[in-house]
C-alpha positions in Angstrom: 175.8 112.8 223.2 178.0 113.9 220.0 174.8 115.1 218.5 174.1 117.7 222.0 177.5 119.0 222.7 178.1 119.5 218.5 179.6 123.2 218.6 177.1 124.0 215.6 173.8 124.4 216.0 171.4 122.0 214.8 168.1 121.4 214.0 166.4 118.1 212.8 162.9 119.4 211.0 160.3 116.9 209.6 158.4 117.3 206.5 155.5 119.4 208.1 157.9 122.2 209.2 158.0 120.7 212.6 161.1 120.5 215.3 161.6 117.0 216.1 165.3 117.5 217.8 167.2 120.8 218.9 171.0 120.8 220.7 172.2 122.7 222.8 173.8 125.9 220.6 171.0 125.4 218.2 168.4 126.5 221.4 170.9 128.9 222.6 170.5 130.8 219.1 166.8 130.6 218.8 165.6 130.1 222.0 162.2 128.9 220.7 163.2 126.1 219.2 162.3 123.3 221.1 160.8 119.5 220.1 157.5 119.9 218.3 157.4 123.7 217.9 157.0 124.7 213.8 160.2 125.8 212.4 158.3 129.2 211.3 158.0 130.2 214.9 161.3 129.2 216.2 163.6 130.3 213.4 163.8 133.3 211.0 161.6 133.5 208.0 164.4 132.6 205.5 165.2 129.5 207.3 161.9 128.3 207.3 161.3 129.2 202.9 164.4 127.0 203.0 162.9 124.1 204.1 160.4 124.4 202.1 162.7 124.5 199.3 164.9 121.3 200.2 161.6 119.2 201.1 160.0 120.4 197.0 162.9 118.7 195.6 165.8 121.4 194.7 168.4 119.0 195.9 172.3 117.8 195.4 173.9 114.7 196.7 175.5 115.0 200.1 178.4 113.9 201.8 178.2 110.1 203.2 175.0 109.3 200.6 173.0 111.8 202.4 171.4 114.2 199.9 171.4 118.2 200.9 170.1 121.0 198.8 171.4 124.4 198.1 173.0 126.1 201.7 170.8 129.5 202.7 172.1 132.4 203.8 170.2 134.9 206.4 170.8 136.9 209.4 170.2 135.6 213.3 170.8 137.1 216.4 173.2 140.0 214.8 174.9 137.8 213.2 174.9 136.4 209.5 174.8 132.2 209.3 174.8 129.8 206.8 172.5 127.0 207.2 173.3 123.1 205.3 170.4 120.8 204.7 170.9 117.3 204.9 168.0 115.1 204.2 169.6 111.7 205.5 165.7 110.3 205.4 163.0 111.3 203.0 160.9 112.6 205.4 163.7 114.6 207.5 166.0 117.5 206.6 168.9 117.9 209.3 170.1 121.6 209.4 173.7 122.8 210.4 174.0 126.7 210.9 177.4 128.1 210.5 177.7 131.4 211.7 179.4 133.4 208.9 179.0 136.9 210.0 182.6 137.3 210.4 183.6 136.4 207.5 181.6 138.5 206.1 182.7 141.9 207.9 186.2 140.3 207.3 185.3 140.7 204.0 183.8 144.2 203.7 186.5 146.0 205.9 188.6 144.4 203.2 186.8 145.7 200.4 186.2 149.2 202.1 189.7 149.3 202.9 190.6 148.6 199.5 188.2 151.2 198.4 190.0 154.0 200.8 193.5 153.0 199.5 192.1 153.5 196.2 191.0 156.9 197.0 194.4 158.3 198.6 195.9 157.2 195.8 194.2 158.7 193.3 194.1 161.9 195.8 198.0 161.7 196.5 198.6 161.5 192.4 196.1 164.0 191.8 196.7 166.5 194.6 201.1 165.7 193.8 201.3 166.1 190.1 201.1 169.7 189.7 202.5 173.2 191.4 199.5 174.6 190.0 198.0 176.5 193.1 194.6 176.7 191.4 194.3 172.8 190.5 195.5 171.8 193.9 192.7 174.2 195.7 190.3 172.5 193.0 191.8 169.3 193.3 191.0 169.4 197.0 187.5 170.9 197.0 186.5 168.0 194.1 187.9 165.0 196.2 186.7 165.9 199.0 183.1 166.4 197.9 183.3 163.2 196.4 184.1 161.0 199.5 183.6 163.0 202.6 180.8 165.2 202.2 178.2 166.1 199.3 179.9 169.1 199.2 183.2 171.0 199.7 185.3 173.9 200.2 188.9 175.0 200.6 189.3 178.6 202.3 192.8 180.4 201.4 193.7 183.3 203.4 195.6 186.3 201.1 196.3 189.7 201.5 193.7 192.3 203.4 191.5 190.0 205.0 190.7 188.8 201.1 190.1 185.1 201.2 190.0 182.6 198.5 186.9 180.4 198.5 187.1 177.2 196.0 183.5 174.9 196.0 182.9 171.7 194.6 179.4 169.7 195.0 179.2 165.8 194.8 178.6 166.7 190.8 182.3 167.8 190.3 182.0 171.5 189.5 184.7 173.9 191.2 184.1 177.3 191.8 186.4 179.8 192.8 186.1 183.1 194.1 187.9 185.7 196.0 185.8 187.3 198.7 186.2 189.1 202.0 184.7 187.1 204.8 185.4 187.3 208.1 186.7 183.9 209.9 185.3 184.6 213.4 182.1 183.8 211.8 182.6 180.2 211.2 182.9 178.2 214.6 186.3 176.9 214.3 187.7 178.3 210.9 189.9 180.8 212.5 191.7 178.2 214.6 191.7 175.7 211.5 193.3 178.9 209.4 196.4 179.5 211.9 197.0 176.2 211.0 199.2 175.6 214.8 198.9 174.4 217.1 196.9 171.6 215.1 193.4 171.3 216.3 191.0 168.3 215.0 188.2 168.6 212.6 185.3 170.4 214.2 181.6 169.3 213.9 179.4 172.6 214.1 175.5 173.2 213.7 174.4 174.5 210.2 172.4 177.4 212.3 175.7 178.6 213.0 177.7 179.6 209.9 176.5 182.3 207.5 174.7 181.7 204.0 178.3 181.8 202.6 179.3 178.4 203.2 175.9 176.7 203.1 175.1 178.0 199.2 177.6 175.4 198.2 175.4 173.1 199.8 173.2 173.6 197.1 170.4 172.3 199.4 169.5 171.6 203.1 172.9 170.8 204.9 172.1 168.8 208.1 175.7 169.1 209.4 178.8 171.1 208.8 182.8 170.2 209.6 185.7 172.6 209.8 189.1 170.6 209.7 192.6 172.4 209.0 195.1 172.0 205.5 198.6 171.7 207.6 201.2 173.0 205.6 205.1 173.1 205.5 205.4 174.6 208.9 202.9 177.1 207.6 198.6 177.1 208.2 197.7 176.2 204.1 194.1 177.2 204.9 191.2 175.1 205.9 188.6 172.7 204.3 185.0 173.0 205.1 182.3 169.7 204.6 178.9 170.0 203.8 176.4 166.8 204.7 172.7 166.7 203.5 171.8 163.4 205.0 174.9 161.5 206.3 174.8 162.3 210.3 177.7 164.7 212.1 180.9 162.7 212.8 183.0 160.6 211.1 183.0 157.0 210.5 185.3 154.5 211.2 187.2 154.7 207.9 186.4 158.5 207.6 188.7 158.9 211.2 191.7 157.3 209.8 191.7 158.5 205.8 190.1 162.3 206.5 193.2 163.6 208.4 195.7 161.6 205.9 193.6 163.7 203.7 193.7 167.3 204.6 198.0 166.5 205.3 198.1 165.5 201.9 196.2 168.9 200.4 197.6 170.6 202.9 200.9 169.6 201.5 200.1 169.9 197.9 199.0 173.6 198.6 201.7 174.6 200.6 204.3 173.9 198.0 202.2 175.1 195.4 201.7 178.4 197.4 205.1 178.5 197.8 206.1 177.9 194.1 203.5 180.5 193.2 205.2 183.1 195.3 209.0 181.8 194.2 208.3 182.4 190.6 206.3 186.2 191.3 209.7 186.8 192.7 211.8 185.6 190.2 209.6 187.3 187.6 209.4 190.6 189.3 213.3 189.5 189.5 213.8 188.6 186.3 212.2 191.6 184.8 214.9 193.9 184.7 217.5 191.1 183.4 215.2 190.3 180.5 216.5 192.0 177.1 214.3 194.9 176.2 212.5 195.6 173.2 213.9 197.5 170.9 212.2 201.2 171.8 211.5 203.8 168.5 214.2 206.2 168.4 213.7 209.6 166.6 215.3 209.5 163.6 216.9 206.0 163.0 215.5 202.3 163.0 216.5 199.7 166.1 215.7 196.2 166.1 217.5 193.2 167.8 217.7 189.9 168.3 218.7 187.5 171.4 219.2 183.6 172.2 220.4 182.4 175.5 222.5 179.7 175.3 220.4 176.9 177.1 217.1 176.3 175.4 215.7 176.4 179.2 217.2 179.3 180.1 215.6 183.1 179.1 218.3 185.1 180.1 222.4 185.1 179.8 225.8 186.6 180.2 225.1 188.6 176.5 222.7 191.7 176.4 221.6 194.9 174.6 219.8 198.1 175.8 218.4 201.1 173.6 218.4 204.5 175.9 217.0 207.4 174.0 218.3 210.7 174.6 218.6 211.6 178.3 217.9 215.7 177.2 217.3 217.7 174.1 221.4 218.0 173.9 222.2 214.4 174.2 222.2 211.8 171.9 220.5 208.4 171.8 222.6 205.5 173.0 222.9 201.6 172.0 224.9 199.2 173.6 225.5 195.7 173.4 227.8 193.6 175.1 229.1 190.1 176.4 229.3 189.2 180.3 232.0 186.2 180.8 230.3 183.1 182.2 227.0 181.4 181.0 223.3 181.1 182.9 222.1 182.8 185.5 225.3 184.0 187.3 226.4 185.6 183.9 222.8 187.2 183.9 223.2 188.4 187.7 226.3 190.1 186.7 224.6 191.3 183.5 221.5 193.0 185.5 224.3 195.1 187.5 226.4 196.1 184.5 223.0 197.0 182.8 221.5 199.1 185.4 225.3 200.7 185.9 225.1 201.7 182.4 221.2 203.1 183.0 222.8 205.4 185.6 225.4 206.4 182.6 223.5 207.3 180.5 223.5 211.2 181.1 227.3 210.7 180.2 226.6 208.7 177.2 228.2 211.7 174.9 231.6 210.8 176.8 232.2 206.8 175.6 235.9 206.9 177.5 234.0 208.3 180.6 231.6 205.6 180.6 233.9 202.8 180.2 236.2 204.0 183.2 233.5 204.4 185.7 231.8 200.8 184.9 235.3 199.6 184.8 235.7 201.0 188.5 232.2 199.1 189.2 233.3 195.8 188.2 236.7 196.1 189.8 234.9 196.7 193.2 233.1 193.7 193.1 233.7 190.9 195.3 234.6 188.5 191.9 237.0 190.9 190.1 237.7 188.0 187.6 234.3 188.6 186.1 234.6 191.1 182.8 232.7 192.4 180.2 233.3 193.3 176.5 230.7 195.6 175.1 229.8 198.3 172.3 228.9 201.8 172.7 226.8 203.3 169.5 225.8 207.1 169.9 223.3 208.4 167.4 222.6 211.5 165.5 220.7 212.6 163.1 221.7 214.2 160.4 219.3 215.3 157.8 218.8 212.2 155.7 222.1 210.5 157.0 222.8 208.8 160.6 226.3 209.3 162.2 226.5 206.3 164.5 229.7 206.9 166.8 230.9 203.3 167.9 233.3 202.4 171.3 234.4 198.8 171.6 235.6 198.0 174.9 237.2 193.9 173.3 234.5 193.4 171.4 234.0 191.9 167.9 233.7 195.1 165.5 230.6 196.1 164.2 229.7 195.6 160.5 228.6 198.3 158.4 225.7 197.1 155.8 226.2 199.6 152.7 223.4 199.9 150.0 225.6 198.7 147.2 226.2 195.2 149.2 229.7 196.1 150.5 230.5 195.3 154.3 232.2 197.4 156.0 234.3 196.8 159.0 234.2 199.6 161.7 238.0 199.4 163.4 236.4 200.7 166.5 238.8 198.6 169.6 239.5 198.5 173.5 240.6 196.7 176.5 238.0 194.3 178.3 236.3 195.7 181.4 236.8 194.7 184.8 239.9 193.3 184.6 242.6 195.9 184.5 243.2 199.5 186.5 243.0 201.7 183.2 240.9 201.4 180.2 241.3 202.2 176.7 239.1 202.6 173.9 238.9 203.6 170.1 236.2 205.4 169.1 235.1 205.7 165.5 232.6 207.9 163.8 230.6 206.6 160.8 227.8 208.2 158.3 225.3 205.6 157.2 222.8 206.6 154.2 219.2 206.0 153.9 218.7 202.2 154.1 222.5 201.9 155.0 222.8 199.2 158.9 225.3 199.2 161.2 225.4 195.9 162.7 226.1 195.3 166.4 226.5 191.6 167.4 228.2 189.3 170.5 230.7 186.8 169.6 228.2 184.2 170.2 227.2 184.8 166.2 230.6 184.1 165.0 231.7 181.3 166.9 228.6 179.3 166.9 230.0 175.9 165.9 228.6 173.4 163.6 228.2 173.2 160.0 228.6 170.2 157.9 231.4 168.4 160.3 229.8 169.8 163.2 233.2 171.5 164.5 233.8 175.1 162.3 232.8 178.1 163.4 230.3 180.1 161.9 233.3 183.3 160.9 232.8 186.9 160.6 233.8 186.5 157.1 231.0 183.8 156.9 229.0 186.6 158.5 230.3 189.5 155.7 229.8 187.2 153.1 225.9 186.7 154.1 225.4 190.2 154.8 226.5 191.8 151.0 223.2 189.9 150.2 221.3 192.0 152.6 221.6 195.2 151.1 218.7 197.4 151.7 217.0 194.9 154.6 214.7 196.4 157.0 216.1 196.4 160.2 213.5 194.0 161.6 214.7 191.3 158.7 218.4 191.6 158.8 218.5 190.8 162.6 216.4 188.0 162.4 218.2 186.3 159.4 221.8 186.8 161.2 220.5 185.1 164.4 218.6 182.7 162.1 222.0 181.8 160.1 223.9 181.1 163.3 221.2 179.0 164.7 220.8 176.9 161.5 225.0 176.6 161.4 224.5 175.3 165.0 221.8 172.8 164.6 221.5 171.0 167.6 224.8 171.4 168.9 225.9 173.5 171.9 226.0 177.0 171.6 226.8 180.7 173.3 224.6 182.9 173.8 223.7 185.3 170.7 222.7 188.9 170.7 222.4 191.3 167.5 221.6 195.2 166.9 220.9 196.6 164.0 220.7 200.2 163.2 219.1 201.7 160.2 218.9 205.0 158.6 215.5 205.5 157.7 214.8 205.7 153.6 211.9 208.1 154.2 213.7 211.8 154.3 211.7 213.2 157.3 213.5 210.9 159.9 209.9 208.7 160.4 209.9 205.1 160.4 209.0 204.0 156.8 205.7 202.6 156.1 
């Protein structure tokens, strides 16, 4: 009775192969095995080779003195089971079949889900670390070849119907191009591309898209899919799978993991889209606040010099322009000056002081005139508390010589570099623009030789702080007494060793921002730049 109703099924088999005893589940799983039929028949093959095996002797001692060789392992009925020999007589082996089939799946939806949470990792780190759109379209092509298709591609829409295309192949190779394609032609794309309202990945015929998307293929494609990148609130384009062999439709794992998937590149494109078109801006932005180079002037020698005063930073509250003459009776003009405030506000302010002084510039004869209309500017501003101090240098040639006429508007006074190593101190002063009604400036005219520099600079030069205790500052006459070494410097050289001397006094300490100017009568007669 125990033996009949045992939920296991069993099977007593003699040492001929033969079916001496059967219960009940062990006929319900093989039907044919009933008393006196051979095992072979009744049972699969694997069964019956491991008979064979426990009656030739590959054996191990059993529980209750019983001896039982090694357990077999084989499919029945749809199902995977485990079957135990016992040999409780010498000419008998008793099998017990444990059905271990679901185990088994247990155990490979475990190790396939592991495998897919391996994947979106690496994906989300992959497709997350970088604002790069490029990598991310790459990114996207390569990881998707790799798991859901044999090969990929990511479609980006940009301007006049020109689309991005980015391919990758099981092999890992991405290939961009920009092309103009037509979305109506792929079943599905042009939905996929608006990106809302969101529609599900689309399974379409290879017939029906156009050599375009099958070349990535590299080979026969038996089917094709068409699934959306959702974006921040915006369509981030659309991904594209090519299959050789693997049939149309997803699997089980594939339907969970591939939308996760395209969200994530979505994602990672759309900010890096974004980003992309943030810093155009802010360099098409930034453009105009940038200092200038130093443009060739007829007759004299400009170079200059600037450090913002955060290391991350590229522009600041200090700046120079060079404005060559605005018509055959005008003069050349240089100014340099020093916006209150630090970082980009100071820059803002900067960029509209700058392109105040551009519109000047046909006045730049008048210095007084200039400084009382940019002084009207700033007042109007909404943050009248924001000032400037600047320099105004007017330029003329004068055979060999250079007359440099200088304004200061509260600025530190520029330094005249004479070819015997004196320093010269031009007494040029003002009142600060932008903070009061009226405006006053001193103007002072002054003749440099051949070789001779006039030496414009921001106050960030002589109050950089450091030195050996880390709180002096750097001093114009620390500044003077550097400069009567430079006698005779190329213009080039002179600016880069002041700014060089007030970083070094710095060190690593905190620090203004710096600007210099120098301006150089030429030693070769004819007004040319020397050689």
């Amino acid at each position: 009775m125990v033996w009949e109703e045992a939920p296991y099924p069993m099977l007593a088999v003699d040492s001929a192969g033969v079916i001496e005893r059967a219960n009940t589940a062990a006929r319900l799983l093989l039907p044919g095995a009933d008393a006196g039929v051979p095992l072979e028949r009744a049972a699969p093959e694997w069964l019956a080779r491991a008979h064979r095996g426990a009656l030739a002797g590959q054996e191990r001692v059993a529980p209750e003195g019983g001896r039982e060789s090694g357990a077999a392992r084989g499919a029945v009925g749809g199902s995977v089971f485990e079957a135990h020999p016992v040999r409780a007589e010498p000419d008998r082996v008793m099998w017990l079949l444990i059905d271990v089939g679901g185990e088994e799946r247990a155990v490979e939806a475990l190790r396939a889900e592991r495998e897919w949470t391996v994947f979106m990792v690496e994906a989300s780190m992959e497709l997350l670390s970088s604002l790069n759109l490029g990598r991310c379209l790459e990114a996207t092509a390569r990881l998707a070849a790799r798991r859901f298709a044999d090969a990929a591609l990511v479609v980006l829409p940009l301007a006049l119907r020109r689309h991005a295309v980015v391919s990758c192949d099981v092999r890992g190779r991405p290939a961009r191009e920009d092309v103009s394609i037509d979305p109506r032609t792929v079943p599905g794309l042009t939905e996929a591309l608006r990106g809302f309202p969101p529609v599900p990945a689309r399974w379409v015929d290879p017939a029906e898209v156009p050599r375009w998307v099958l070349r990535a293929g590299a080979g026969e494609v038996a089917a094709v899919a068409v699934a959306a990148l959702p974006g921040h609130g915006m369509p981030a384009g659309a991904l594209i799978l090519l299959r050789r062999t693997r049939p149309a439709g997803f699997s089980d794992g594939e339907q969970v993991f591939a939308p996760l998937f395209t969200a994530w590149a979505g994602a990672a494109i759309s900010a890096a889209r974004l980003y992309a078109e943030q810093a155009a801006i802010t360099e098409t932005l930034m453009a105009d606040l940038l200092p200038p180079s130093a443009p060739r002037l007829e007759g004299v020698e400009v170079a200059a010099r600037y450090r913002p005063a955060e290391a991350s930073e590229r522009v600041g509250g200090d700046f120079y322009d060079v404005h060559p003459a605005a018509g055959a009776e005008r003069r050349p003009l240089v100014v340099l000056g020093d916006v209150s405030g630090k970082g980009l506000e100071a820059a803002v302010l900067t960029g509209k002081i700058r392109n105040t002084l551009r519109a000047l510039v046909p006045l730049a004869d008048d210095h007084q005139r200039v400084l009382e209309l940019l002084n009207g500017v700033l007042l109007s501003q909404e943050e009248p508390a924001r000032f400037v101090t600047l320099v105004l240098a007017s330029i003329e040639r004068r055979g060999a010589r250079v007359l440099v006429r200088l304004t200061s508007a509260g600025h530190p006074p520029p330094l005249i570099v004479r070819n015997d190593g004196r320093v010269d101190t031009v007494r040029a002063g003002g009142t600060l623009i932008g903070l009061l009604e009226d405006v006053t400036g001193v103007t002072e005219s002054v003749l440099l030789e051949p070789g001779e520099t006039c030496l414009l600079y921001s106050d960030g030069i002589i109050e950089a702080r450091g030195g050996p205790l880390g709180d002096e500052f750097f001093g114009e006459e620390r500044l003077r007494e550097q400069l009567r070494q430079c006698a005779g410097m190329p213009p080039e050289a002179l600016a880069e060793r002041v700014q060089m001397l007030a970083s070094q006094w710095v060190g690593g300490g905190e620090h203004d921002d710096m600007a210099v100017v120098a301006i150089t009568a030429p030693r070769d007669a004819t007004g040319r730049d020397s050689p």
